[in-house]
C-alpha positions in Angstrom: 16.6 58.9 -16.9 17.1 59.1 -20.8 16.4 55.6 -21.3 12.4 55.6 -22.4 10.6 53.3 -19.9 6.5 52.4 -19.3 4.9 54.4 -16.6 4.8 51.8 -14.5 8.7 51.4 -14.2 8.5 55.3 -13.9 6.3 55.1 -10.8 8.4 52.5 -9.0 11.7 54.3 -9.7 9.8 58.0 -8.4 8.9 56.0 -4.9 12.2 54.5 -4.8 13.9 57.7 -5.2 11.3 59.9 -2.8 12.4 57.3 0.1 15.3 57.5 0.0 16.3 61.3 -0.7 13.5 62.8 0.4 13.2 63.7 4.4 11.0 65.4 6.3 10.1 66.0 10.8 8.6 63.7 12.0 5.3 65.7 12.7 5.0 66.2 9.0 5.4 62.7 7.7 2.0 63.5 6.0 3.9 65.5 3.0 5.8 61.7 1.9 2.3 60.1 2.6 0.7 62.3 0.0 3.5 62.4 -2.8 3.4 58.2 -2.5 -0.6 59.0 -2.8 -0.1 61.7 -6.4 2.6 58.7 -7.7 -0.3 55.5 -7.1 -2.6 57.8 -8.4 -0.9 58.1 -11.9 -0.6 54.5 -12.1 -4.0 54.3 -11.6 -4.9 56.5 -14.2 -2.7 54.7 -16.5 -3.8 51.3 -15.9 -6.9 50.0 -18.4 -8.5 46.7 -19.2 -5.3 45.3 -20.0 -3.2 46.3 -17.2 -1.3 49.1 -17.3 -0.2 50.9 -19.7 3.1 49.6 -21.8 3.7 52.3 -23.8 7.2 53.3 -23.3 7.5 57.2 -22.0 10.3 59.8 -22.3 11.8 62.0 -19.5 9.6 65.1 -20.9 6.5 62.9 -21.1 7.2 62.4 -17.4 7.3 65.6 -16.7 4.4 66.7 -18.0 2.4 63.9 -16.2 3.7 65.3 -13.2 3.2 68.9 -13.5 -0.5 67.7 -14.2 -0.9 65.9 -11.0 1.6 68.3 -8.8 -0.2 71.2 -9.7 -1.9 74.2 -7.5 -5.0 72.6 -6.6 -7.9 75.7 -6.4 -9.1 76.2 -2.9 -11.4 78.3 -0.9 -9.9 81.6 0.2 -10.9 83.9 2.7 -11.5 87.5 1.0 -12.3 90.5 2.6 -11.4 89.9 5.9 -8.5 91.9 6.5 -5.9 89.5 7.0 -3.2 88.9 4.6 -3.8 86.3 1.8 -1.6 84.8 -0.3 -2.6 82.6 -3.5 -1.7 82.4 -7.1 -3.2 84.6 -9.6 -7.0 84.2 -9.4 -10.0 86.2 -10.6 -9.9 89.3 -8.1 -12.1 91.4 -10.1 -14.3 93.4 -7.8 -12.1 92.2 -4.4 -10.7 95.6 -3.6 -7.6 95.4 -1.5 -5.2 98.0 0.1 -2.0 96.3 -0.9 -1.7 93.8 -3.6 1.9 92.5 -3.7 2.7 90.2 -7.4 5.8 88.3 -6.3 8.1 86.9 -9.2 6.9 88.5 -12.0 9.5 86.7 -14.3 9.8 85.0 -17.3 7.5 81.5 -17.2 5.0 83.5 -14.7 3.0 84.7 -16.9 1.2 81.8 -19.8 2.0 82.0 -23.2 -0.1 81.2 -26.2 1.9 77.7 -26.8 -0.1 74.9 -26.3 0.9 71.5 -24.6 1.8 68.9 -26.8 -0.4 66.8 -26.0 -3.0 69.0 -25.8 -5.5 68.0 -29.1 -7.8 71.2 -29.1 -4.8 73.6 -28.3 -3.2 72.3 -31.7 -6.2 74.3 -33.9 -7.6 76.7 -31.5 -10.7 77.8 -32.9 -13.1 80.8 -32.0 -14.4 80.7 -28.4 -12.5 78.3 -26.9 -10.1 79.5 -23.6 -7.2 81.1 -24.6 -4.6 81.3 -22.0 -2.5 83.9 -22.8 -5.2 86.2 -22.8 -6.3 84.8 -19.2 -2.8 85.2 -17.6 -3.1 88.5 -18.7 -7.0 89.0 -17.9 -5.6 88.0 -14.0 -2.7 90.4 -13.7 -4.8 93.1 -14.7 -7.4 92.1 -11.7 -4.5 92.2 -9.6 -3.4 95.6 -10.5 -6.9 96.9 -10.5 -8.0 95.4 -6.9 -5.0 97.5 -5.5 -6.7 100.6 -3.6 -3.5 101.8 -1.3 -0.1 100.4 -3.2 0.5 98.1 -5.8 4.6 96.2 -5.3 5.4 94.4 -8.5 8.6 92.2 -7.8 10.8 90.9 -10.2 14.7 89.2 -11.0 16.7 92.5 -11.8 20.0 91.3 -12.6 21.9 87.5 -13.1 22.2 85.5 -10.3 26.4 84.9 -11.1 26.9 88.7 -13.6 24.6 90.9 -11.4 24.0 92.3 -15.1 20.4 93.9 -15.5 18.0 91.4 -17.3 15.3 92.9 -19.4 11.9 92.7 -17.9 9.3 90.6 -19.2 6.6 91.7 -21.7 4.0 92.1 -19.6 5.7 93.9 -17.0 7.6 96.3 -19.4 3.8 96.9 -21.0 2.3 97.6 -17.3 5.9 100.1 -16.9 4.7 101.9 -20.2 0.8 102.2 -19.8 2.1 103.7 -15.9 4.6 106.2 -17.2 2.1 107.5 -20.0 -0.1 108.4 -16.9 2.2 109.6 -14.6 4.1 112.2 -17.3 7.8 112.7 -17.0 7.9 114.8 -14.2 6.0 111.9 -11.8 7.2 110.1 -9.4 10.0 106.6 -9.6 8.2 103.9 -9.8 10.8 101.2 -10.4 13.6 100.6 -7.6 16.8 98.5 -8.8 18.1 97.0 -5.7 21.3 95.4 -4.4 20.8 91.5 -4.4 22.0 91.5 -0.7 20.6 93.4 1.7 23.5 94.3 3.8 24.9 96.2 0.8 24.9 100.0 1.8 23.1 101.6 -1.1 19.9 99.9 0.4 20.8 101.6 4.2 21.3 105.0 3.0 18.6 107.2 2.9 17.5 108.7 -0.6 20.4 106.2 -2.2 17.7 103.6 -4.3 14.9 105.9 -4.4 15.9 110.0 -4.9 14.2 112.5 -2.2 12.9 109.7 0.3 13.6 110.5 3.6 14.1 106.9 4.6 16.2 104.1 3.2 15.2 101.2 1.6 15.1 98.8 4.3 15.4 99.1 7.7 15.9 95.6 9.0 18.9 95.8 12.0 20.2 93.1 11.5 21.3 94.1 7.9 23.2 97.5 9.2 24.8 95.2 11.8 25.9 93.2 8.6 27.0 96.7 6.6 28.9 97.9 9.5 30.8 94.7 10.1 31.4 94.5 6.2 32.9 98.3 6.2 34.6 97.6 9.2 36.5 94.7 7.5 37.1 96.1 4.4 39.0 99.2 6.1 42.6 99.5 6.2 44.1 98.0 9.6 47.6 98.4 10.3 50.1 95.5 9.4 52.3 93.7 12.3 56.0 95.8 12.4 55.2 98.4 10.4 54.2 101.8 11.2 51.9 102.5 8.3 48.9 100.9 7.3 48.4 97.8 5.2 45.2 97.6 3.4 43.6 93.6 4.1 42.0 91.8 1.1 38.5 91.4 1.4 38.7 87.8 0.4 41.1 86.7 3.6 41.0 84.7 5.5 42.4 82.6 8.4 45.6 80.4 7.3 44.8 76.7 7.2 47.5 74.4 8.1 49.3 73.2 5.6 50.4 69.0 6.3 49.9 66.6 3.2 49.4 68.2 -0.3 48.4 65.9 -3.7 50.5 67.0 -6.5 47.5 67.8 -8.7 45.9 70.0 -5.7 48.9 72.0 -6.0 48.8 72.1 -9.8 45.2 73.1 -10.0 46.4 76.1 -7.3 49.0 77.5 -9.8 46.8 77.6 -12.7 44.2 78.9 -11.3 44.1 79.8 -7.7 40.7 81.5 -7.4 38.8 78.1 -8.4 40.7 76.6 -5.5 39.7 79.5 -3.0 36.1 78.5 -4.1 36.2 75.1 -4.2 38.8 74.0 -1.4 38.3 76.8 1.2 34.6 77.9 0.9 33.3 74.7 -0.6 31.4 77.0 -3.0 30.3 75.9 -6.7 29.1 78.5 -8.5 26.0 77.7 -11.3 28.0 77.9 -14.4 29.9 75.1 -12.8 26.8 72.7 -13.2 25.6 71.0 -16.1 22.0 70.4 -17.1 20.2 67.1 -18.8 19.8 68.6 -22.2 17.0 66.7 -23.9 16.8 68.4 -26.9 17.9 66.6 -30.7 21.6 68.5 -31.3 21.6 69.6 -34.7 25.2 71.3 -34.5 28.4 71.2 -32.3 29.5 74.3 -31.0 33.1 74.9 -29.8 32.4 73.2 -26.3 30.8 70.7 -27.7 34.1 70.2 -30.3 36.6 70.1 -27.3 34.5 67.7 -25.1 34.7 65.3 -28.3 38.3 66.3 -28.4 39.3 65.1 -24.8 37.1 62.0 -25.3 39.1 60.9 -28.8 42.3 61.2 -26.8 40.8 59.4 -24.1 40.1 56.6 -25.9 43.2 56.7 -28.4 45.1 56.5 -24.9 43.6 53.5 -24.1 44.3 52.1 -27.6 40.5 52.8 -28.9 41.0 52.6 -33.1 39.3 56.0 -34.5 36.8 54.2 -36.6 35.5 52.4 -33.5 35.3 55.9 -31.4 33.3 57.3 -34.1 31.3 54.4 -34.5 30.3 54.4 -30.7 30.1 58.5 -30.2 27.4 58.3 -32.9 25.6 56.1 -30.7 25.6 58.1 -27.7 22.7 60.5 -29.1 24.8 63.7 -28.5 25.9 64.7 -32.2 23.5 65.6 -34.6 22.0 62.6 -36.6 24.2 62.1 -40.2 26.0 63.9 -42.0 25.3 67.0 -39.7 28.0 65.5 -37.5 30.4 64.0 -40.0 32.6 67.4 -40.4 33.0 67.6 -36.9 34.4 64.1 -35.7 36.5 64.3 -39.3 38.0 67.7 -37.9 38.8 66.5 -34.6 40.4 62.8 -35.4 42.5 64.7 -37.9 43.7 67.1 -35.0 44.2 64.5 -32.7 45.7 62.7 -35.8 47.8 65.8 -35.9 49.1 65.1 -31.9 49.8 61.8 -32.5 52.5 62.6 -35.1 54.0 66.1 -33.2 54.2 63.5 -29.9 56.4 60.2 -32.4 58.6 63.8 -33.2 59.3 63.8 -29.3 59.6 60.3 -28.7 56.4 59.9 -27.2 53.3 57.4 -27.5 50.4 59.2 -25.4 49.0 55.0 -25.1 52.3 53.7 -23.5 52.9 56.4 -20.7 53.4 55.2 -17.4 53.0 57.0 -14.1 55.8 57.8 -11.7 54.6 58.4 -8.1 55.0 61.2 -6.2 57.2 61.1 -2.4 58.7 63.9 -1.0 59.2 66.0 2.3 59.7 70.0 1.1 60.8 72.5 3.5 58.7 75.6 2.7 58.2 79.1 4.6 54.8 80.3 4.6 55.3 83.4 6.5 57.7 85.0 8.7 58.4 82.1 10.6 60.5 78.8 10.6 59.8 76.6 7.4 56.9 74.1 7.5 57.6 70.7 6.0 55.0 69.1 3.4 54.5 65.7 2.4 54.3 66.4 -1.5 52.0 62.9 -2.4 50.7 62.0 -6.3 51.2 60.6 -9.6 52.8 62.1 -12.6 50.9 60.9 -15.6 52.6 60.8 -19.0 55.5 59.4 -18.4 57.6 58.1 -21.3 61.1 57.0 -20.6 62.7 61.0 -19.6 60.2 62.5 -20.7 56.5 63.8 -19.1 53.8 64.6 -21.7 51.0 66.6 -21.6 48.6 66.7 -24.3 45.5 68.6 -24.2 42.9 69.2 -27.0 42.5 73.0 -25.7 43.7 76.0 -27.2 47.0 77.7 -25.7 47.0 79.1 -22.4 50.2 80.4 -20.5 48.8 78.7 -16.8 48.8 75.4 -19.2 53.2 75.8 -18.9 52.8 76.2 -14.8 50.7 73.3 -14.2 53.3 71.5 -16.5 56.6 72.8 -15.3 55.0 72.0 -11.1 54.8 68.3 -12.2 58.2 68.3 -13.8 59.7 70.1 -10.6 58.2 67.2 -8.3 59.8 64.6 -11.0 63.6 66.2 -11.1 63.3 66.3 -7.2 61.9 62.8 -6.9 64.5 61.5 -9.1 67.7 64.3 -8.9 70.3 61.3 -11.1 67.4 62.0 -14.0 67.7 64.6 -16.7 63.5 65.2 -16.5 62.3 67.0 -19.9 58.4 68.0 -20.8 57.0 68.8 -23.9 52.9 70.6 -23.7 51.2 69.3 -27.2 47.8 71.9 -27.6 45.9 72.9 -30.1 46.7 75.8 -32.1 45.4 79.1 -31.5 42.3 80.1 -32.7 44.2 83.2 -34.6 46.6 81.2 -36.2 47.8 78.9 -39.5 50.8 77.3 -37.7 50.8 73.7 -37.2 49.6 71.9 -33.8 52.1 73.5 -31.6 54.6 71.8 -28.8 56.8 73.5 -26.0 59.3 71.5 -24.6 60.9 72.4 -21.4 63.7 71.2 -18.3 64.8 72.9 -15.5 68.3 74.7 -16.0 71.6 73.7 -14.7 73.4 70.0 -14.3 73.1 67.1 -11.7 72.0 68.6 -8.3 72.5 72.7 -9.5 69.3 71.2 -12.0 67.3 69.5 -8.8 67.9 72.7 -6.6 66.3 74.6 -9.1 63.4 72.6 -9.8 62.8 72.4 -5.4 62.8 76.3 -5.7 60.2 76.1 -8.1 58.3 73.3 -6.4 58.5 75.4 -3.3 56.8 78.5 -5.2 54.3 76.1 -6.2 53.4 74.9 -2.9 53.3 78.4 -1.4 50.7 79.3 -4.3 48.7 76.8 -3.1 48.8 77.8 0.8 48.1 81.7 -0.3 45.0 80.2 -2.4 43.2 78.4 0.8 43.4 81.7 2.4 42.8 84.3 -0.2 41.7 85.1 -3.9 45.3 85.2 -5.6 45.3 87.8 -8.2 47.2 85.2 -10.5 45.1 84.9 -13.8 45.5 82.0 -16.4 46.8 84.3 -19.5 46.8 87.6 -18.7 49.3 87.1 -15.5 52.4 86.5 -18.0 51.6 89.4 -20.1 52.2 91.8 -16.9 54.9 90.0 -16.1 56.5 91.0 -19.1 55.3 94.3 -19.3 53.5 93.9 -22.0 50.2 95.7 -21.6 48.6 95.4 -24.4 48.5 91.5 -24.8 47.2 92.0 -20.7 43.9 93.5 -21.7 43.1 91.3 -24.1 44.3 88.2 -22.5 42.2 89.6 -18.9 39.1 90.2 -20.4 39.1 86.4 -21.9 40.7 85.4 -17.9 37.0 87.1 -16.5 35.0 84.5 -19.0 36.1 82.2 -16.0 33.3 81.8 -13.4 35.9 81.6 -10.2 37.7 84.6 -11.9 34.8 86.4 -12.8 33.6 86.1 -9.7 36.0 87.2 -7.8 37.7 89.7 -9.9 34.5 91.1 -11.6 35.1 94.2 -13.5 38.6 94.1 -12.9 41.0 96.2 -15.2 44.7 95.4 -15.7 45.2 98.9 -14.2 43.3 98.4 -11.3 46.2 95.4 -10.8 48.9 97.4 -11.2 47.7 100.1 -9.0 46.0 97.7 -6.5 48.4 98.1 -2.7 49.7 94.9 -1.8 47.5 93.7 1.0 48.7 92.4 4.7 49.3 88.7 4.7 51.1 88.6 1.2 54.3 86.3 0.5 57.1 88.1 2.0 59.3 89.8 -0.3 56.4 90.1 -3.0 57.2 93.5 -4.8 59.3 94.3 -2.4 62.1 95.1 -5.2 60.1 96.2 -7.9 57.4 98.3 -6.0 54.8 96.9 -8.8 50.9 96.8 -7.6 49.5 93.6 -6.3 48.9 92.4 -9.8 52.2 92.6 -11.4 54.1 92.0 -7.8 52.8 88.6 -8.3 53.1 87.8 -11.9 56.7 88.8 -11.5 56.9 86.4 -8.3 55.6 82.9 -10.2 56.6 84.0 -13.5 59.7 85.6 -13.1 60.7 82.4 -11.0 59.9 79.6 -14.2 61.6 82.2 -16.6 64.4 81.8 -14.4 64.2 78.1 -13.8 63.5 76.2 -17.3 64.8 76.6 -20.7 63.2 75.5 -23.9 64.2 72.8 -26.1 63.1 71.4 -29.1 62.3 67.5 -29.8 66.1 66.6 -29.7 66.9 68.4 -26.4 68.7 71.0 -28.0 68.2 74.8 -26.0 66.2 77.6 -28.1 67.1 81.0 -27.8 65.6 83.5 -25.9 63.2 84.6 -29.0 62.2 81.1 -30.1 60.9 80.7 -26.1 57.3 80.9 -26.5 57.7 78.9 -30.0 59.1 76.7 -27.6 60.5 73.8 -29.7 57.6 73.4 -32.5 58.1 69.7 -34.2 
C-alpha cells in the first residue's frame, strides 16, 4: 500500500482483497454485490477518452476517493410518527421530538473549517459560499432544540487502555457552558461519568453516578449477575490446610499443564511475566501493542524512532552489512527525514553501535561470527505441593562465541535485561556441565549518565558439577516463573523488582513508575504503589515457600524469591574472567 499505483491497479487489488477477507450469510450476499458495484463504479468515473486514468495515486488519495463513494447516502425518513428514528445529523428544525439521543459526540463528529485537499473552492472560501463548520454546528443545535422531553448527549469519557478522563470536544464543552449558565449553580447534574463496563458496581448502586437519585444507573440483570459474581470472586476464600483465610488474586486462573517449554518462552516469562499472562494465557493484545501505517513526511527521530534504527544497524552489522551501505539503504526506506535532518541521527547511532563493536573485541566477541548452540534438556521441577513435573526445556541460544554467550542490545539498562540473560546461560551450563559458560550484556548507557557503553559479565558460581547444580536451580526458578505467569499476573516488574529486593525504596519508586509506562504492566498493575507491594497478602496458589521466611508483602516476597536466587547463583567478572567484588557488581565488569 505505500507504493503509488493508477486507480485502475487500485480497483483490482480492492476486489481482490474484498473476496477474499471479506464474508458475509449467505442471505446477505447483497452487501459484497454492492461494494464490487461502489469499486466498478470509481473505475468508471476514472476512465476518459483515453482509457482510464494513468495517473499514479497515493494511499491518502485512495482514501479520499473512497470516503466519497462510501459515504451516508441521504434518504427519506419517516418523521413524526412516533417510532424511533435513527439517522445522521440532518436538518430537524421544526421536527419536535420527546427524546433526541446524539450518540458519539467525539472528536471527528463534528466538521471542521479545513477543507479537502482537493477541494478548489474550499482553498479561497469567499462570501456566501457553504461553510461547513458553521453547518455541523447549525445541525447539532437543531438536535438540541427539537428535544421536547430529554435531550442524552453521549460521548468517550476516558482512554480506551488509561481510563484517564479525555477532555470533551469544543462543541460539547460550549453546549456544557451555555447549559450551566441557565441552570445556576444550585441546578441539577447534568453530566454522568460512567464506568466503561457495566458490571462495575458504581453503576448498580443507587445515588453512586448521579447524587439523590433513587435508582441506579442501569438496571440491566444480567450486569448485577456479572457484579455479584465479580465480588464473589474477588472475596477472600479460605486456602487448602490452613485455618485462616488466603486472599485469591483477581487475575487467577486455572493451572495449564506444563509439557514442552522453548527457551525464549521462558525468557520472555522472567522479564516480564505480565505480557506473557496477556499474550500466552488470554491471547489478549492490548492497542499500544499495534502499530499504525504512518503516512506522514518524518521530519525528526524521536527516541523510538533512534532505537528502532539502533536494532536495525546491529542487525545488519551481524550479518556483515558495512555502515556506509546501511545508511545508504535506510535513507531509501522513506522513514528518516529527507537530508541533513537525518544525518545527526544515523551518525549518533553507527558511532554507538561503533562503540559495541569495540566493548564486545574487549570480551573476545565478534557479534557477526556467533553461532547458536541448541537447547535439550529434561528438568525436574515442582510446581505445587506435589511430586515434580518433568519439562522438555527445547531452543537455541544465540550469541555464542567459543565460552562465551553475548547479548547486545541497543536499549538502555534494565535489571530484567540480566534475568533473561542469566536463564539462557543456566540452560547452556546444564546442556554442557564439562563447560565453564560465561555472558557478558553489552547496552547502551543510561540516559543519566557520562560513562562509556557499559558491559556486565557474568557465570554461575562454583566448579565442575557444584557450577551446573547451580545454574539447574536457577533454570528451575525460571521455569516455575513461567508456569506462575500462564496462570496469574506475577508482580515481578522489569526494574523496580530488584530495587525491593534490595530494600532500596527509593530507587523502587522511581524505577515502578517507569515499569507502569509498560502496556501489560500498566494494565495490570495500574496505579500500583511500591507500598501497596509490600503490604499486598500473598495470595492462595503462590510458589510454596514464597515469603515464608521473611514475611515481606507479595511484592517483595517475590523479588527476594527470583532475585535473591541470581544474587546467589552468578558472580561478575570482568573481560578476563576475573571475579569483581561485591561493590563493583552492578558495574559488572565495564571494558
Amino acid at each position: 500500500v505505500g507504493t503509488p499505483r493508477p486507480i485502475a491497479e487500485w480497483v483490482d487489488t480492492l476486489h481482490a482483497v474484498v473476496d477474499h477477507f471479506c464474508a458475509v450469510p449467505k442471505d446477505e450476499h447483497w452487501r459484497i454485490a454492492a461494494l464490487h458495484g461502489v469499486l466498478d463504479e470509481i473505475r468508471i468515473t476514472a476512465t476518459g477518452p483515453h482509457g482510464t486514468s494513468a495517473v499514479p495515486l497515493g494511499i491518502a488519495d485512495v482514501k479520499a476517493v473512497l470516503a466519497n463513494h462510501l459515504a451516508d447516502r441521504p434518504g427519506r425518513l419517516r418523521l413524526r410518527s412516533g417510532a424511533v428514528t435513527v439517522t445522521s445529523l440532518i436538518p430537524l428544525r421544526g421536527v419536535p421530538a420527546r427524546v433526541v439521543c446524539i450518540l458519539g459526540l467525539d472528536e471527528g463528529a463534528v466538521r471542521t473549517g479545513n477543507a479537502d485537499g482537493d477541494d478548489v473552492l474550499g482553498s479561497r472560501p469567499c462570501v456566501g459560499e457553504r461553510h461547513p463548520r458553521l453547518e455541523s454546528r447549525h445541525l447539532l443545535l437543531d438536535a438540541v432544540l427539537a428535544a421536547q422531553d430529554r435531550l442524552i448527549v453521549t460521548c468517550n469519557g476516558a482512554d480506551l487502555t488509561t481510563n484517564k478522563e479525555v477532555p470533551f470536544i469544543v462543541a460539547l464543552a460550549e453546549l456544557l457552558d451555555t447549559v450551566n449558565s441557565v441552570r445556576g449553580e444550585n441546578g441539577p447534574q447534568v453530566v454522568i461519568r460512567h464506568p466503561r463496563h457495566g458490571f462495575h458496581e458504581g453503576a448498580l448502586t443507587t445515588g453512586s453516578l448521579l447524587p439523590g437519585s433513587d435508582q441506579p444507573f442501569t438496571f440491566d440483570p444480567q450486569m448485577l449477575a456479572a457484579a455479584q459474581a465479580r465480588r464473589k470472586a474477588h472475596a477472600p476464600q479460605p486456602a487448602s490446610g490452613t485455618n485462616g483465610t488466603v486472599p485469591v488474586s483477581p487475575w487467577a486462573l486455572a493451572p495449564r499443564p506444563v509439557g514442552t517449554v522453548n527457551i525464549d518462552r521462558a525468557v520472555s516469562a522472567i522479564v516480564n511475566p505480565g505480557r506473557t499472562y496477556l499474550r500466552e494465557r488470554l491471547d489478549v493484545r492490548l492497542p499500544g501493542d499495534t502499530e499504525t501505517l504512518d503516512d506522514g513526511l518524518p521530519i525528526g527521530l524521536d527516541p523510538l524512532g533512534t532505537s528502532a534504527l539502533g536494532r536495525a544497524l546491529l542487525e545488519a552489522r551481524r550479518h556483515g552489512v558495512g555502515f556506509d551501505e546501511w545508511s545508504a539503504t535506510v535513507r531509501l526506506t522513506g522513514t528518516l527525514p529527507p537530508g541533513d535532518l537525518s544525518t545527526a541521527a544515523l551518525d549518533a547511532v553507527i558511532g554507538e553501535v561503533q562503540d559495541f563493536e569495540a566493548v564486545l573485541q574487549a570480551w573476545s566477541v565478534d557479534d557477526s561470527t556467533t553461532d547458536e548452540v541448541d537447547i535439550a534438556l529434561q528438568v525436574d521441577v515442582r510446581f505445587g505441593e506435589g511430586d515434580p513435573t518433568a519439562v522438555q526445556l527445547m531452543g537455541k541460544v544465540v550469541g555464542v562465541s567459543g565460552t562465551r554467550v553475548a547479548d547486545t542490545r541497543y536499549a538502555r539498562p534494565r535489571a530484567s535485561q540480566r534475568l533473561g540473560l542469566a536463564l539462557r546461560l543456566a540452560a547452556l551450563q546444564v546442556q554442557h556441565p564439562e563447560t565453564d559458560w560465561s555472558a557478558v550484556l553489552v547496552t547502551r548507557k543510561a540516559s543519566d549518565s557520562d560513562r562509556a557503553t557499559p558491559a556486565i559479565g557474568l557465570r554461575f558460581r562454583g566448579v565442575g558439577a557444584e557450577r551446573s547444580d547451580t545454574a539447574r536451580a536457577f533454570l528451575v526458578r525460571g521455569l516455575q516463573v513461567f508456569e506462575w505467569a500462564l496462570r496469574d499476573a506475577v508482580p515481578l516488574f522489569e526494574r523496580a523488582s530488584e530495587a525491593m529486593a534490595g530494600a532500596n525504596w527509593g530507587s523502587a519508586d522511581t524505577h515502578l513508575e517507569n515499569d507502569l509506562k509498560d502496556d501489560a504492566v500498566g494494565f495490570l498493575w495500574a496505579d500500583t504503589s511500591v507500598d501497596d507491594l509490600r503490604d499486598a497478602p500473598l495470595c492462595a496458589g503462590d510458589p510454596p515457600g514464597l515469603g515464608a521466611d521473611s514475611g515481606a508483602g507479595r511484592g517483595v516476597a517475590v523479588a527476594e524469591w527470583v532475585w535473591g536466587l541470581l544474587h546467589e547463583s552468578v558472580e561478575y567478572v570482568d573481560h578476563n574472567g576475573v571475579a569483581l567484588g561485591a561493590s563493583d557488581d552492578e558495574d559488572g565488569g565495564e571494558a
